[in-house]
DOROFI-420388 format. One record per residue (C-alpha): residue number from 0; residue in three letters; y, z, x. Coordinates in pm, 1 decimal, padded with zeros to 6 digits. Each point is the difference from the previous one (the first is absolute). Layout:
{NUM, "ALA", {Y, Z, X}}
...
# end
This chain:
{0, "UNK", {-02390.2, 00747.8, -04700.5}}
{1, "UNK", {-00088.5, 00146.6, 00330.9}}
{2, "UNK", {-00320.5, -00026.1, -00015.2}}
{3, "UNK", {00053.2, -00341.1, -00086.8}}
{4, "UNK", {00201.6, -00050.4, 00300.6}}
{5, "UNK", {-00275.7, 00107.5, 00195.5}}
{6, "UNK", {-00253.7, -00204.5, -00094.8}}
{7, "UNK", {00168.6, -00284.6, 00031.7}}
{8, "UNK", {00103.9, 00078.5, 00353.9}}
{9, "UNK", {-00389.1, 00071.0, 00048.0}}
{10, "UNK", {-00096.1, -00314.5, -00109.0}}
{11, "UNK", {00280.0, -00211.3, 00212.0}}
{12, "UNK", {-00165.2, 00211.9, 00296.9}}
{13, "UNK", {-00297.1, -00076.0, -00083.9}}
{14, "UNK", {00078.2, -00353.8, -00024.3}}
{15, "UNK", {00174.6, 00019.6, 00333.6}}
{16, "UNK", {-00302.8, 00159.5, 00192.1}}
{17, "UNK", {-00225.5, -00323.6, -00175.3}}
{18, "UNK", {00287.6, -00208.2, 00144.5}}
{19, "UNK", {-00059.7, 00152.2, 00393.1}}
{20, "UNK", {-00338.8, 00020.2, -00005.1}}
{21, "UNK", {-00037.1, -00371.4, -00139.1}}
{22, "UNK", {00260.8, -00055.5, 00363.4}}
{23, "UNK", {-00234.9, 00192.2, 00204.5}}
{24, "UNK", {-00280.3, -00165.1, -00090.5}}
{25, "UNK", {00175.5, -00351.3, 00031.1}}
{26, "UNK", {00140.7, 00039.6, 00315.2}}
{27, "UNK", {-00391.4, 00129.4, 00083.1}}
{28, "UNK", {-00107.8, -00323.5, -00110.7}}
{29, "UNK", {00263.4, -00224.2, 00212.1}}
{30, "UNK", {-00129.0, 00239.4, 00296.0}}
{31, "UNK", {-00308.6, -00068.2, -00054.8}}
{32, "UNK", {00074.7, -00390.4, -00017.4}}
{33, "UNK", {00169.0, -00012.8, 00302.7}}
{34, "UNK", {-00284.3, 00165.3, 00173.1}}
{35, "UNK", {-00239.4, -00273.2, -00111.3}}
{36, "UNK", {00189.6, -00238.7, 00105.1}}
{37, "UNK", {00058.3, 00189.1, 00335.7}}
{38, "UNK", {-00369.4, -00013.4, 00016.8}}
{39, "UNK", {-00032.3, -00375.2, -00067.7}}
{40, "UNK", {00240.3, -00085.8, 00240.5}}
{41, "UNK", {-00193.9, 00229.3, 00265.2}}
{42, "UNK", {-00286.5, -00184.1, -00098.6}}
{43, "UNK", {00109.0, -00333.1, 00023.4}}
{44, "UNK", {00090.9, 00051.5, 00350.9}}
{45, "UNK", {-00235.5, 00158.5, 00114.1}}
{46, "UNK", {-00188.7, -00285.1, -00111.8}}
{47, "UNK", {00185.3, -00237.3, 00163.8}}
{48, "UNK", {-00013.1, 00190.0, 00363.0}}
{49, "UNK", {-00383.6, -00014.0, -00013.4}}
{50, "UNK", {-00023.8, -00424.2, -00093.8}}
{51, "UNK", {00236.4, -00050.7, 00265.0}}
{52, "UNK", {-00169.5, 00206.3, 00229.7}}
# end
């Protein structure tokens, strides 16, 4: 029955490590969103200085 136990409590920690790692590499993705559009917007101005000026 222990050993039973343990696996089980294994596995759900297993499943919760999955679980963060799938977070981590989300929020790396909406970071990594954000800094495109950072760029874009950079862009876009930058291309608006030079055709006024």
């Amino acid at each position: 029955m222990d050993l039973i136990h343990t696996i089980i409590l294994n596995y759900l920690n297993y499943l919760n490590y999955l679980n963060y790692l799938n977070y981590l590499n989300y929020l790396n993705y909406l970071n990594y969103l954000n800094y495109l559009q950072f760029i874009l917007i950079l862009r876009s101005l930058q291309m608006g200085e030079s055709s006024v000026g």
